[in-house]
KOLLO-922230 format. One record per residue: residue number from 1; residue in three letters; x, y, z of N, C-alpha, C in turn. Coordinates in Angstrom, 3 decimals, padded with zeros to 6 digits. Atoms other than C-alpha are relative to their C-alpha. Last residue first. Layout:
// KOLLO-922230
NUM, ALA, X, Y, Z, X, Y, Z, X, Y, Z .
...
//
This chain:
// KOLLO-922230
78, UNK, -001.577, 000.348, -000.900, -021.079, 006.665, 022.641, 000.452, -001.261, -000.554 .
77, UNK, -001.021, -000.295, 001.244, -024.073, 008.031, 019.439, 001.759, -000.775, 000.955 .
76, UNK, 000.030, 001.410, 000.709, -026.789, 006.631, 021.552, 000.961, -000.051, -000.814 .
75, UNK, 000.317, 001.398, -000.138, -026.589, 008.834, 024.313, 000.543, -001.504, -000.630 .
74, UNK, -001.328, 000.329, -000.525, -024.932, 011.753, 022.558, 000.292, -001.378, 000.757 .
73, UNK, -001.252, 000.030, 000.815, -027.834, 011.664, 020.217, 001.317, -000.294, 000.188 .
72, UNK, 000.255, 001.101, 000.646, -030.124, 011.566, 023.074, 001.066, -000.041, -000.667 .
71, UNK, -000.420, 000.958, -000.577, -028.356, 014.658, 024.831, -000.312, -001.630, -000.470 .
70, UNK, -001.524, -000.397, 000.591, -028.443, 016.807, 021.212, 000.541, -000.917, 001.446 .
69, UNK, -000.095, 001.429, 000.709, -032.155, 015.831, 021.515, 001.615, 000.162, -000.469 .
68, UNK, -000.764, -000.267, 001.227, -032.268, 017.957, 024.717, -000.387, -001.127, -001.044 .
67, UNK, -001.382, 000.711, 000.234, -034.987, 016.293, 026.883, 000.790, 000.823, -000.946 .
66, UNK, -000.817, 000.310, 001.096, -038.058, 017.774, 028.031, 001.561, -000.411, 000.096 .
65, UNK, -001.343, 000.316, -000.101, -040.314, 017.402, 031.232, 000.664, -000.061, -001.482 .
64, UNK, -000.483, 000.961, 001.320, -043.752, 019.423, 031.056, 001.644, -000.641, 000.143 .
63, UNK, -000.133, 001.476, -000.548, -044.997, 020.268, 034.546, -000.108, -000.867, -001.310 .
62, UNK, 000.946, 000.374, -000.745, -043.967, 024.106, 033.587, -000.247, -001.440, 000.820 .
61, UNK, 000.626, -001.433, -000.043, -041.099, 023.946, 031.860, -001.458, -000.518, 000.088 .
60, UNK, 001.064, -000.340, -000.880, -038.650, 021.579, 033.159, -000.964, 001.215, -000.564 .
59, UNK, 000.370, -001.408, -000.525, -035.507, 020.890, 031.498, -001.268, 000.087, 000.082 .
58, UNK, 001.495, -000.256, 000.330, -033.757, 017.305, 031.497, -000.023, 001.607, -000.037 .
57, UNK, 000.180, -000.874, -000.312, -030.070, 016.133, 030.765, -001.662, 000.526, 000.241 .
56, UNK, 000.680, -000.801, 001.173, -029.134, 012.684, 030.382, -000.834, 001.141, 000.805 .
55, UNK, -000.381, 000.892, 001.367, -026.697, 010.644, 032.362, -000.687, 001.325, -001.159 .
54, UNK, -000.621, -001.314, 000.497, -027.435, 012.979, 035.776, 000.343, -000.382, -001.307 .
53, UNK, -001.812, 000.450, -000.355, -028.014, 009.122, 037.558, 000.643, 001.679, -000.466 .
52, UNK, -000.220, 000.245, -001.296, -031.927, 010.119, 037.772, 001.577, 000.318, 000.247 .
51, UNK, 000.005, -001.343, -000.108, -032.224, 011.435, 033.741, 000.306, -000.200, 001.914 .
50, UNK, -000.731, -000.628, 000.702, -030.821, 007.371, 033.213, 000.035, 001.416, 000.499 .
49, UNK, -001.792, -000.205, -000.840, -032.955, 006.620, 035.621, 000.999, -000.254, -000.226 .
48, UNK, 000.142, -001.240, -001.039, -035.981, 008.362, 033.868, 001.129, -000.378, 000.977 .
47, UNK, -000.426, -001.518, 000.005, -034.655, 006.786, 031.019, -000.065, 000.594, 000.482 .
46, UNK, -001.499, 000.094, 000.303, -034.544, 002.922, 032.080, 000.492, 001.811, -000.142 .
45, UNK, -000.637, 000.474, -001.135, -038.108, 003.114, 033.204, 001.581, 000.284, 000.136 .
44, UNK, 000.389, -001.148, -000.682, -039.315, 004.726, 029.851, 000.854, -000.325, 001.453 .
43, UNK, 001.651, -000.156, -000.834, -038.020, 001.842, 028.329, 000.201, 001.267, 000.701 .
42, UNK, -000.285, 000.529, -001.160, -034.905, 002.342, 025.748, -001.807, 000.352, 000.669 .
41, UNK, 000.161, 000.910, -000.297, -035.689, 002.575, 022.138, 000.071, -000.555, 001.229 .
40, UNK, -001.898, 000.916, -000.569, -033.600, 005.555, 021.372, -001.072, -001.263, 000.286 .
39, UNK, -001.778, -000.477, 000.716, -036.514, 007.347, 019.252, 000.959, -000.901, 000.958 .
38, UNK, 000.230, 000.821, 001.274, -039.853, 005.912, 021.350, 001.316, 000.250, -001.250 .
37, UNK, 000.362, 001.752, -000.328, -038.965, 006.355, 024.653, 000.144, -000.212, -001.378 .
36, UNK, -001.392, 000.453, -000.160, -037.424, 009.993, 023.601, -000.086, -001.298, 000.374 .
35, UNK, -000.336, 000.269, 001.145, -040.879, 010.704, 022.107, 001.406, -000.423, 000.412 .
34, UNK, 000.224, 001.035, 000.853, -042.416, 009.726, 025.541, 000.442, -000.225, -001.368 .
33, UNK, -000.685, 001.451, -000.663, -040.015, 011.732, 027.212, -000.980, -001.222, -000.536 .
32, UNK, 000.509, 000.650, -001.521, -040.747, 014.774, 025.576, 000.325, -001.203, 000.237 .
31, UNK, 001.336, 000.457, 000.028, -038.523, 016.382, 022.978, -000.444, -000.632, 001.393 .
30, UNK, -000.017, 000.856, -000.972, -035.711, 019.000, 022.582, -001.406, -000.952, -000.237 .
29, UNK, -000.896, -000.934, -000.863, -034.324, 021.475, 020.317, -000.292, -001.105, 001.264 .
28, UNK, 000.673, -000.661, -000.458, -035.668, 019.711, 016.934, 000.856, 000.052, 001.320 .
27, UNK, -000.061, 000.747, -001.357, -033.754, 018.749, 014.297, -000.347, 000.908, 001.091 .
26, UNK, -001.214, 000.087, -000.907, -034.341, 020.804, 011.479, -000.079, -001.228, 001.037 .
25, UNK, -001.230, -000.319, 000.877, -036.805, 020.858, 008.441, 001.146, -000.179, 000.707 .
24, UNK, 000.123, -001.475, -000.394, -039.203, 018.549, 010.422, 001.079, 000.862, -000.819 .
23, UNK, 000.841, -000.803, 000.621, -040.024, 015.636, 008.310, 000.033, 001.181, 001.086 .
22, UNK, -000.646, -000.458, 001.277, -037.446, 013.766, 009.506, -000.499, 000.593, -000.623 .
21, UNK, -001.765, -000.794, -000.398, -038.198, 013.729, 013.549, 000.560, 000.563, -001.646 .
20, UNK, 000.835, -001.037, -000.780, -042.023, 012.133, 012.650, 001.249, 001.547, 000.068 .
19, UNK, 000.604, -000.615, 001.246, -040.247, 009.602, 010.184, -000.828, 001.263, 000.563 .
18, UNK, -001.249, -000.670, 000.899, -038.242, 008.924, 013.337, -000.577, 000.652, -001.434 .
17, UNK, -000.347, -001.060, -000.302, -041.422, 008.544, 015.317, 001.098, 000.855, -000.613 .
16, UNK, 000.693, -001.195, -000.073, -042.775, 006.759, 013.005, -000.058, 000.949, 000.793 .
15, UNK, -000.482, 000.049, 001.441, -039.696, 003.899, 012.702, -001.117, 001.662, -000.388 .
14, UNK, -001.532, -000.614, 000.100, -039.649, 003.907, 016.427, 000.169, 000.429, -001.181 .
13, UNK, 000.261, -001.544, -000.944, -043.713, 003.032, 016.641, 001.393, 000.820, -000.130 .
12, UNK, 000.611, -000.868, 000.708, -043.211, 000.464, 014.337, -000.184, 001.369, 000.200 .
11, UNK, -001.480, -000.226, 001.412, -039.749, -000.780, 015.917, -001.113, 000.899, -000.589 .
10, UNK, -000.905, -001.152, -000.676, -042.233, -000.894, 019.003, 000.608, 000.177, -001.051 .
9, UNK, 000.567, -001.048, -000.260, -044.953, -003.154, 017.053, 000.619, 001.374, 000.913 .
8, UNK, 000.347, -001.061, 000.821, -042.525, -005.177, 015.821, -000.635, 001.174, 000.056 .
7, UNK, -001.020, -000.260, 000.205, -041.200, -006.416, 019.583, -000.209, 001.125, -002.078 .
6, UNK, -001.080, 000.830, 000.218, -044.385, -006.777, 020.911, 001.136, 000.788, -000.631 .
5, UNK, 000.761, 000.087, 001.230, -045.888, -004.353, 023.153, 000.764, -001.106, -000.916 .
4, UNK, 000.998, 000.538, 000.516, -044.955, -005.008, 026.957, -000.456, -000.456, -001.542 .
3, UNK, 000.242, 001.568, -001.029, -043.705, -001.993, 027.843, -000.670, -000.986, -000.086 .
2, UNK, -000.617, 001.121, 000.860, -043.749, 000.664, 025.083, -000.150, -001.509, 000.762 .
1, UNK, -000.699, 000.944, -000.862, -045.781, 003.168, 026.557, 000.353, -001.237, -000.821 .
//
């Protein structure tokens, strides 16, 4: 949870999740919603109604929620 933390200490957390994302050989197919807090930088709050408005795509397996990362990307890439 980002909310709150200071402002370096989120960039830190953004900067190791992305170093988390670059050390995979590929880009990965989707992630959870706390790694998509921490990659785009937006609050958790903001993304679930973002995934609310239909903005960004979810999929459901089991009572896990994932995200494309090809909808992030498109997100942050407009």
């Amino acid at each position: 949870m980002t909310r709150g933390l200071p402002l370096e200490e989120r960039s830190r957390d953004a900067a190791s999740a992305l170093a988390t994302i670059e050390a995979l050989p590929t880009e990965p197919i989707s992630v959870r919603i706390s790694m998509a807090v921490k990659l785009t930088g937006i609050g958790r709050s903001t993304l679930y109604e973002l995934i609310k408005s239909g903005e960004i795509e979810t999929v459901k397996i089991g009572r896990s929620t994932l995200i494309p990362y090809r909808c992030l990307k498109r997100l942050v890439m407009r």
